[in-house]
TORVOGU-189201 format. One record per residue (C-alpha): x, y, z; residue in three letters. Coordinates in steps of 0.25 Angstrom, whole numbers, padded with zeros to 4 digits, always signed. Example, Ala and Ser with C-alpha at 12.3 -4.5 7.8 and 13.67 -1.06 7.14 Angstrom:
BEGIN
+0049-0018+0031ALA
+0055-0004+0029SER
# end
This chain:
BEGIN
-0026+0009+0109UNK
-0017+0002+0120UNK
-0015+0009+0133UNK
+0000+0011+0136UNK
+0005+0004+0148UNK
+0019+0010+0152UNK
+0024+0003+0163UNK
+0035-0009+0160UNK
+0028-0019+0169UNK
+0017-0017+0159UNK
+0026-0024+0148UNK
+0024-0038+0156UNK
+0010-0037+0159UNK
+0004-0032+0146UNK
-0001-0039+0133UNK
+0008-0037+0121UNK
-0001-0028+0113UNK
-0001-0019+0126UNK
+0013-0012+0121UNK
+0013+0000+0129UNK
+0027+0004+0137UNK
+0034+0010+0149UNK
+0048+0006+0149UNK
+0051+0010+0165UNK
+0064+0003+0162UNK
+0068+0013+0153UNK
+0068+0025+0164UNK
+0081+0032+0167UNK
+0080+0028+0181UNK
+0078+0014+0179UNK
+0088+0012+0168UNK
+0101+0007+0176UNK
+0091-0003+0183UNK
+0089-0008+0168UNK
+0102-0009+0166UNK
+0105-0016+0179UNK
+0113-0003+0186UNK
+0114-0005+0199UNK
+0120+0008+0205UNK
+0111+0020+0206UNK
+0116+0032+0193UNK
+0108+0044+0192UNK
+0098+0046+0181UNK
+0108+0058+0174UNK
+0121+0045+0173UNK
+0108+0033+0168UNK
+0103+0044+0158UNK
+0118+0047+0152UNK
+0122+0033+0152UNK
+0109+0027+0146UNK
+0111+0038+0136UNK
+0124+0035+0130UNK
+0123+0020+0129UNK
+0109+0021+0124UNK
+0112+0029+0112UNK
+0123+0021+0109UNK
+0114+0007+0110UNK
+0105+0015+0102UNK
+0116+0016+0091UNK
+0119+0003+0091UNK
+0105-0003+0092UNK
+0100+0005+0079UNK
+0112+0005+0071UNK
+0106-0006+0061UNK
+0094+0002+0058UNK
+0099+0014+0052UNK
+0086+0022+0052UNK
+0083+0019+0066UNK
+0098+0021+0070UNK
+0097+0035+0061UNK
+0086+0040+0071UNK
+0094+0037+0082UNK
+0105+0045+0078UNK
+0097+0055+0076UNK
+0091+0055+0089UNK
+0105+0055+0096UNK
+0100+0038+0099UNK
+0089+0043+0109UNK
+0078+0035+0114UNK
+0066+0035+0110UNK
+0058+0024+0116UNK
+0065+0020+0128UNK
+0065+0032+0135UNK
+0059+0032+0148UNK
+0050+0044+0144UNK
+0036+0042+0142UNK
+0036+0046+0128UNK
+0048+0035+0126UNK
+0035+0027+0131UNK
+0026+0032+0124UNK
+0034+0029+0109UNK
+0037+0015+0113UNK
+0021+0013+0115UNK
+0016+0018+0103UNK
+0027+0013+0095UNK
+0024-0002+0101UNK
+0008+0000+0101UNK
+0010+0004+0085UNK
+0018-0010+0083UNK
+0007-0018+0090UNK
-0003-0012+0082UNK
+0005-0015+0070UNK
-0003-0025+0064UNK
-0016-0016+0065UNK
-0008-0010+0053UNK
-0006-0024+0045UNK
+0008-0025+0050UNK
+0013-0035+0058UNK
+0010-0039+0071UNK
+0023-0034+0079UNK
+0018-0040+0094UNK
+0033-0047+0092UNK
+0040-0034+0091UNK
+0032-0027+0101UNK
+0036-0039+0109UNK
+0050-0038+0106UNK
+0051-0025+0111UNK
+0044-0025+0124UNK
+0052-0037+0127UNK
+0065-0028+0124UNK
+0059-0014+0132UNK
+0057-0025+0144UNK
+0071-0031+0144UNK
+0079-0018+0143UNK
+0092-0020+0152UNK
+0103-0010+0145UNK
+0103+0002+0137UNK
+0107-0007+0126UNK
+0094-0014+0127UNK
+0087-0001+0128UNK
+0094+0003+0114UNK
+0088-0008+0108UNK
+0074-0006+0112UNK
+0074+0008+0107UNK
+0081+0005+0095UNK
+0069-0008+0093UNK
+0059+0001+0097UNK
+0062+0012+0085UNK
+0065+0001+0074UNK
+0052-0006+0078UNK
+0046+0009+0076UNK
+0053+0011+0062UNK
+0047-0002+0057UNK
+0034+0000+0063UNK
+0033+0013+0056UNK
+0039+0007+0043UNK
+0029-0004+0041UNK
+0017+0007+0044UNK
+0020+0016+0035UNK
+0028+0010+0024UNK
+0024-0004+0024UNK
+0029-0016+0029UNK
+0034-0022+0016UNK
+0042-0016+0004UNK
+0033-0018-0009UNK
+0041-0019-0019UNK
+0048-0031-0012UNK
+0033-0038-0012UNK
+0030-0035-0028UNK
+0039-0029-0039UNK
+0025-0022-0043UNK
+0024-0014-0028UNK
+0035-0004-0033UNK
+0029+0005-0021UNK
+0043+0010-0012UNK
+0042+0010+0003UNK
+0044+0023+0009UNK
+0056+0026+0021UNK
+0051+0027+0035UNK
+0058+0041+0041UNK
+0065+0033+0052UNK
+0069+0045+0059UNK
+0057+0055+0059UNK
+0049+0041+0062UNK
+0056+0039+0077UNK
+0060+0055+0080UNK
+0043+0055+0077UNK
+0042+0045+0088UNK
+0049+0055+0098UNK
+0043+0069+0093UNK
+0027+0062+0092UNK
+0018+0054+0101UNK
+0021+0041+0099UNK
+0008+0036+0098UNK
+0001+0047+0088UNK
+0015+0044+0080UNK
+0015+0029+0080UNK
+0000+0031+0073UNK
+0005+0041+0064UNK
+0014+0030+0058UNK
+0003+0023+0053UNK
-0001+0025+0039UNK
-0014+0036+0039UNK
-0019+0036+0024UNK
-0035+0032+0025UNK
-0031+0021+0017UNK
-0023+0015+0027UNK
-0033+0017+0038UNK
-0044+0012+0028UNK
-0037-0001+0028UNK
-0035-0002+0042UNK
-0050-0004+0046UNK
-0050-0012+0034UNK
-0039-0022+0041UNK
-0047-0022+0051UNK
-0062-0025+0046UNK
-0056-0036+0040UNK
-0048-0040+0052UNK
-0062-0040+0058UNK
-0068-0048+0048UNK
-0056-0059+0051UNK
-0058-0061+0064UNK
-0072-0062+0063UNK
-0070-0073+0054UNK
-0070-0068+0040UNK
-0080-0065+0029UNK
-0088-0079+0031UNK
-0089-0091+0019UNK
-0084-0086+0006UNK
-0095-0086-0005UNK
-0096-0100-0016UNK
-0089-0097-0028UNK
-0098-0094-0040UNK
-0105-0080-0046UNK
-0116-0076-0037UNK
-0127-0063-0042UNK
-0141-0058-0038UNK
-0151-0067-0037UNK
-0142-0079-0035UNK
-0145-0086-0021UNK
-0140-0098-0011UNK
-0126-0102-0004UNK
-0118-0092-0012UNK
-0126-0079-0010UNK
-0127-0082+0006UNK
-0111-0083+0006UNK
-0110-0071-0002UNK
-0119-0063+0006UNK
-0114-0068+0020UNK
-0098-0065+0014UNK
-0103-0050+0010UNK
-0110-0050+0023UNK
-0098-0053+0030UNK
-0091-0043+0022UNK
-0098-0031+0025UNK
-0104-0030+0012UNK
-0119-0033+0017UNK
-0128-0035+0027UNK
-0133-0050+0032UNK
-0144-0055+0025UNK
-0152-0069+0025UNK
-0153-0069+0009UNK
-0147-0081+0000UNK
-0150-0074-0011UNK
-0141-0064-0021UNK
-0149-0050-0019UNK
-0145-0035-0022UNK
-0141-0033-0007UNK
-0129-0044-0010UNK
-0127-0039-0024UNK
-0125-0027-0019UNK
-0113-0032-0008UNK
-0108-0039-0018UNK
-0107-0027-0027UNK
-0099-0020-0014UNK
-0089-0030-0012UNK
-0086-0029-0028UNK
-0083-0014-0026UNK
-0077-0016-0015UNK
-0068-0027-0020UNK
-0064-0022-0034UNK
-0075-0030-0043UNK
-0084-0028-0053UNK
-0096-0023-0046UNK
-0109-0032-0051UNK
-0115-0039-0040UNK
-0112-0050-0044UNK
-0103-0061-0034UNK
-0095-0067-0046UNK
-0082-0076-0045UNK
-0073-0063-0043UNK
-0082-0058-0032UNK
-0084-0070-0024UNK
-0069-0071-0024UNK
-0066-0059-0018UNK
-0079-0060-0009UNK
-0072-0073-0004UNK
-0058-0068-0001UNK
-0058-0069+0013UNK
-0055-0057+0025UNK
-0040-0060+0025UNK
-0038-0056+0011UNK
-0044-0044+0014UNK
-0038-0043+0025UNK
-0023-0046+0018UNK
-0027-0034+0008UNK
-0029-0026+0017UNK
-0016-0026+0024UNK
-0009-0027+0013UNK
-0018-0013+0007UNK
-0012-0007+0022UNK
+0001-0011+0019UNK
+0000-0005+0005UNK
-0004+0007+0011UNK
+0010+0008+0021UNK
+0018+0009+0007UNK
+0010+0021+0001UNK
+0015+0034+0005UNK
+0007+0041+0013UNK
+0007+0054+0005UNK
+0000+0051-0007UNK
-0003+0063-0015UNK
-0015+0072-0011UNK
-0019+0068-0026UNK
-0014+0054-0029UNK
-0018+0043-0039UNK
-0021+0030-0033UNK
-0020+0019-0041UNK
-0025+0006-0035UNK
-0020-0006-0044UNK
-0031-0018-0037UNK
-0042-0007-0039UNK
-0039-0004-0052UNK
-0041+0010-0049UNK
-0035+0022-0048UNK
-0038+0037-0042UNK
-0036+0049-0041UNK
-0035+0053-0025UNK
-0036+0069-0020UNK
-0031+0071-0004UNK
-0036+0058-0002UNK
-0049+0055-0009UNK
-0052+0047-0024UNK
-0056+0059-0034UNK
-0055+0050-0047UNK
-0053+0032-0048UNK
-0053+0027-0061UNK
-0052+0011-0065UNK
-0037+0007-0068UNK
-0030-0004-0075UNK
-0017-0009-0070UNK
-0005-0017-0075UNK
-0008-0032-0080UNK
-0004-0044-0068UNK
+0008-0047-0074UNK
+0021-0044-0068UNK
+0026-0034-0079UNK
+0012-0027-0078UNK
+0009-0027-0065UNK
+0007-0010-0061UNK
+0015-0006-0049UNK
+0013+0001-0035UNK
+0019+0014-0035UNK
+0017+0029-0031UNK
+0022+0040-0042UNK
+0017+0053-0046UNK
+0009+0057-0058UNK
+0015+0068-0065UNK
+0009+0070-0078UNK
-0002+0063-0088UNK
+0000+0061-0103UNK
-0013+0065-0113UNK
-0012+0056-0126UNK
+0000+0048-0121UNK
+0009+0037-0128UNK
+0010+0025-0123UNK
+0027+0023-0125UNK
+0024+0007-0122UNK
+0034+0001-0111UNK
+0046-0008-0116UNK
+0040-0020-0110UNK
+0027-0020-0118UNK
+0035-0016-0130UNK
+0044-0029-0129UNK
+0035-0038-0121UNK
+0021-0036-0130UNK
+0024-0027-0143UNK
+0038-0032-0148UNK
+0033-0047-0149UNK
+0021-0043-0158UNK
+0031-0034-0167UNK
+0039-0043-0170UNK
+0028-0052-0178UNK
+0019-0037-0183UNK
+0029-0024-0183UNK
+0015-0018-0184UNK
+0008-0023-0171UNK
+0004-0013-0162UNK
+0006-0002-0174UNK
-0001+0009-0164UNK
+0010+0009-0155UNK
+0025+0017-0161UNK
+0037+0010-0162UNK
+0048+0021-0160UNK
+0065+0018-0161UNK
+0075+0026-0149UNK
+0072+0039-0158UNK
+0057+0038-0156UNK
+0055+0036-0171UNK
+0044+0027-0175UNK
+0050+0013-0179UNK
+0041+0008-0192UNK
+0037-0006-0191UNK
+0036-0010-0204UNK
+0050-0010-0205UNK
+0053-0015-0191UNK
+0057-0030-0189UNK
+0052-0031-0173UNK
+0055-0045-0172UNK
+0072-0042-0171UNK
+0067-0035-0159UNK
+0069-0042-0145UNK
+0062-0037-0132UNK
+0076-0031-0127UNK
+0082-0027-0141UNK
+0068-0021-0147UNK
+0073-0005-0149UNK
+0059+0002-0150UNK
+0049+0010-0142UNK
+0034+0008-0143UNK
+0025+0022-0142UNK
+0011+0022-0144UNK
+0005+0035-0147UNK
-0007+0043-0140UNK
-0020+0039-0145UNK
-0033+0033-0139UNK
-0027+0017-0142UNK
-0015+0022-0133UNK
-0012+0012-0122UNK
-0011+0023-0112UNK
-0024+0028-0118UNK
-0025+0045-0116UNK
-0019+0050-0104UNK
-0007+0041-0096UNK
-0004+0047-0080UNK
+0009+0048-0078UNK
+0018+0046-0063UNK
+0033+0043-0070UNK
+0037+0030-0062UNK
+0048+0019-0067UNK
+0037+0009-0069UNK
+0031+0016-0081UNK
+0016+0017-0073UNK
+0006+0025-0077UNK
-0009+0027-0078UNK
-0017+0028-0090UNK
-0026+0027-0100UNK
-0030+0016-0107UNK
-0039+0012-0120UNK
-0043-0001-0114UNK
-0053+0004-0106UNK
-0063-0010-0105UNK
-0051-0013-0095UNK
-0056-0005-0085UNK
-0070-0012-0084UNK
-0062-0025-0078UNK
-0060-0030-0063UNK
-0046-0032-0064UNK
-0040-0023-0073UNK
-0024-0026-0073UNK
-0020-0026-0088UNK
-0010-0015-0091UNK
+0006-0015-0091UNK
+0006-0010-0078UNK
+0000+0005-0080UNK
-0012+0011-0075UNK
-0024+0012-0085UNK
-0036+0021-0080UNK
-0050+0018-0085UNK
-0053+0036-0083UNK
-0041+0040-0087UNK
-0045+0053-0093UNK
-0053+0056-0079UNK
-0041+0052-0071UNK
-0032+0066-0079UNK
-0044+0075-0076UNK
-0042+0072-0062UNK
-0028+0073-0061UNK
-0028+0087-0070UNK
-0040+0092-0063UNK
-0028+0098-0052UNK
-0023+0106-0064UNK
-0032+0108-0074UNK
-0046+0115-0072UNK
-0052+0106-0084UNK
-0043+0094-0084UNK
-0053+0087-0093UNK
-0054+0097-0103UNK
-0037+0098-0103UNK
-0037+0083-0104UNK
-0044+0080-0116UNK
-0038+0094-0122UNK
-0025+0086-0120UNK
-0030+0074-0125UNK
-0036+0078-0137UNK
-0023+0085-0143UNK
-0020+0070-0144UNK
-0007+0073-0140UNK
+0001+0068-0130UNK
+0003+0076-0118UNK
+0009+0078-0105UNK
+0001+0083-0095UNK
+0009+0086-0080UNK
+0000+0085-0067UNK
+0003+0098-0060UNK
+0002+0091-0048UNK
+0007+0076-0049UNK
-0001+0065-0042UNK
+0006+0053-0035UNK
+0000+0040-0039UNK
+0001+0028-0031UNK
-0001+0014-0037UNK
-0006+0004-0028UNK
-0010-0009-0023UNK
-0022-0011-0014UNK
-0032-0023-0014UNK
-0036-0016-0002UNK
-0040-0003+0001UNK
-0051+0005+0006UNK
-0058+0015-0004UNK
-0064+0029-0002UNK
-0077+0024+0004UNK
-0069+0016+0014UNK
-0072+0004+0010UNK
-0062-0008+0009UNK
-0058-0012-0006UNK
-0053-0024-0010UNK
-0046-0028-0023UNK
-0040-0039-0029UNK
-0024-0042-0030UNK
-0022-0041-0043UNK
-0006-0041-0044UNK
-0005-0049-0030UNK
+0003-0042-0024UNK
-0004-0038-0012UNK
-0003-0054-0009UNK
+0013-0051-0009UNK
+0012-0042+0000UNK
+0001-0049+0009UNK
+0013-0061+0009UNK
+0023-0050+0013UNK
+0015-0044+0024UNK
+0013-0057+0028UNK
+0029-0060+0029UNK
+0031-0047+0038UNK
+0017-0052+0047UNK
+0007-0047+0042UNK
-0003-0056+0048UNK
-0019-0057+0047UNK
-0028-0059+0059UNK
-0026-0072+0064UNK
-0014-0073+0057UNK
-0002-0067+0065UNK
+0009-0077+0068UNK
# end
């Protein structure tokens, strides 16, 4: 860490990134020099004066940010970094080291604005001036600690499917914590603490590594590459994996079991079917170079800034690019299944949210949506009243409409008056057992009886829900809190063949996310593939605010 230097004639002298203050000019004694007062006043008149016109500077200065001017109406418009006190000092050093070291956290570099403000402390002339650089000093701390902890972009403004809200920086307790804590240990507890978080910090940084050491080498020939196989294509396959940390350096040319077995690695590692062999799929995600990685990775971190960071002791984890979900207990994975999310189409396409599972149905109906009603049943009513017979037609009464006698084809999408309900049984869409966290975009996890889904790479097929390849698993996990046989009580339930309710006695929040990055339980990178594209829209957007690669910064 950088050494503070807190003499003013230190500002000339030292390199930019050494941002560590006295401000001298700022001591009672000195200020009517500052202000070009001539006549000698006693420190009791500098003090009252400077007082009085300060707070009201202060007033005027923070008027237009109303969280920032709120604070300083609290505080009855004191200082809190232009004192000439050494813990005055000590806040505006940390808070300007934690901006220089911004970009350590895949924000932007913020050297102007550190710039800006030194510029200003050194040209102080009037208490007006002063005003100003107190008042800068606490906004360029209130958007610090927003883009740390909440994220430097608004989701929902990048893709209609990131339906994930922002949550509200305390303004208030964040600067009075600046006063009442030691600035440095406070500026650090800003940052984002989840091992996740940190996880993909050292990651940023490997790769950073692997950048300015050139990269991962020659990409490998296109073409499908398996034991036994020799030549050009199987030296730049081993050299890239090499490269890549996923084995050691060997003279071979040919395809043996100690590079089947990288290549096996890299396909867990990187969300593939795992088979040794380096086929077209493999080889293009082999060759996709470090800055990709790279852009995943900050994108994963910026991600992570929009999670809140209480998530639930127990918690389901849902992560769409995996095609996975979890159950995690105070902070470790006790049950993952295989999932299938909603098809790539945009009125499919599941969202990114956070809810709270309250309950699970045994033997549910499926009450199909009104869009799948009109979009996919109506149109093949209208030429066979009789297609799809195992699902109910019911009127606004709930009575069964019988089709025989119904002429569908009078029916438009808006005018069409009927519900669709299909009953429990094993051909239910929702299959057994449907989780339920109430939200207003009808989301869900559930069962399924297309199961030879779950044996595919990609698997994006549904209307947006969550289909789990061990469902039945999954509720013994979640009732095992409250029941001491939940197996037993589960099927008890489901063999009545009846459907039933079934409250969590505790309920579980479930977080629905988006990460072609992350870092697993063993600690070891994971990277998948974006299957919605939306983490190239944020990538463009981090880009906009200045987000920038090695090499890259403008």
């Amino acid at each position: 860490m950088t050494v503070v230097d807190v003499r003013l004639g230190a500002f000339d002298r030292m390199p930019t990134k050494r941002l560590l203050l006295d401000w001298k000019l700022l001591q009672i004694c000195g200020f009517a020099i500052a202000l070009g007062v001539s006549a000698p006043i006693t420190a009791t008149a500098q003090d009252s004066a400077a007082s009085a016109g300060f707070r009201q500077a202060i007033a005027e200065m923070a008027w237009e940010d109303e969280a920032v001017a709120g604070f300083y109406r609290s505080n009855g418009f004191k200082a809190i970094w232009t004192g000439s006190d050494t813990s005055s000092a000590q806040r505006r050093s940390a808070l300007l080291q934690a901006l220089s070291e911004a970009p350590r956290h895949g924000l932007p570099d913020m050297t102007a604005t550190v710039n800006a403000l030194l510029s200003q402390m050194r040209s102080v002339q009037s208490t007006r001036q002063l005003a100003e650089i107190e008042v800068a000093l606490s906004r360029a701390m209130v958007d610090y600690a927003r883009d740390i902890q909440t994220g430097l972009l608004v989701p929902s403004r990048i893709d209609d499917g990131m339906v994930r809200k922002k949550r509200k920086v305390d303004i208030d307790k964040l600067l009075a914590g600046m006063q009442t804590e030691r600035p440095s240990a406070y500026m650090q507890s800003l940052v984002p603490q989840s091992p996740q978080y940190r996880a993909l910090l050292r990651e940023k940084l490997r790769l950073e590594a692997a950048i300015n050491m050139g990269g991962w080498g020659e990409t490998v020939p296109n073409g499908k590459l398996e034991a036994g196989a020799k030549g050009a294509g199987v030296v730049a396959l081993r050299n890239r994996l090499v490269s890549m940390g996923y084995m050691d350096r060997s003279l071979s040319n040919e395809f043996d079991t100690k590079l089947q077995d990288a290549v096996r690695h890299f396909q867990e590692d990187h969300g593939l079917n795992v088979d040794g062999v380096a086929g077209a799929g493999t080889i293009q995600e082999i060759n996709r170079p470090v800055e990709d990685r790279l852009k995943s990775v900050l994108v994963a971190i910026e991600r992570e800034r929009w999670l809140d960071p209480e998530r639930g002791e127990r918690h389901v984890l849902v992560n769409q690019t995996d095609f996975t979900a979890k159950i995690v207990d105070q902070g470790e994975v006790t049950f993952v299944t295989r999932s299938v999310i909603g098809k790539h189409t945009s009125d499919r396409r599941t969202p990114e949210f956070s809810d709270t599972m309250e309950h699970m149905v045994i033997n549910p109906s499926w009450y199909v949506p009104r869009s799948i009603v009109t979009k996919e049943y109506l149109p093949k009513l209208k030429t066979n009243p009789n297609a799809h017979s195992y699902i109910e037609i019911t009127d606004n009464r709930g009575q069964v409409v019988n089709r025989d006698t119904m002429d569908f084809s009078q029916f438009t999408a808006r005018s069409f008056p009927f519900s669709m309900r299909q009953p429990p049984s094993s051909r239910n869409a929702l299959g057994l057992v449907k989780f339920m966290f109430p939200n207003k975009h009808n989301i869900y996890l559930h069962d399924t009886p297309a199961k030879n889904l779950f044996s595919r790479e990609v698997r994006a097929y549904s209307h947006g829900c969550i289909r789990l390849a061990q469902p039945f698993e999954f509720a013994y996990a979640l009732l095992a809190k409250q029941s001491e046989d939940p197996k037993a009580f589960f099927h008890r339930t489901l063999n009545s063949g009846r459907e039933t309710k079934v409250n969590l006695e505790k309920h579980v929040p479930v977080h629905i996310i988006y990460r072609t990055a992350f870092i697993d339980e063993t600690g070891s990178p994971q990277f998948r593939r974006d299957v919605y594209g939306r983490d190239a829209k944020v990538w463009d957007a981090l880009e906009r605010e200045g987000v920038a690669l090695p090499g890259f910064q403008s």
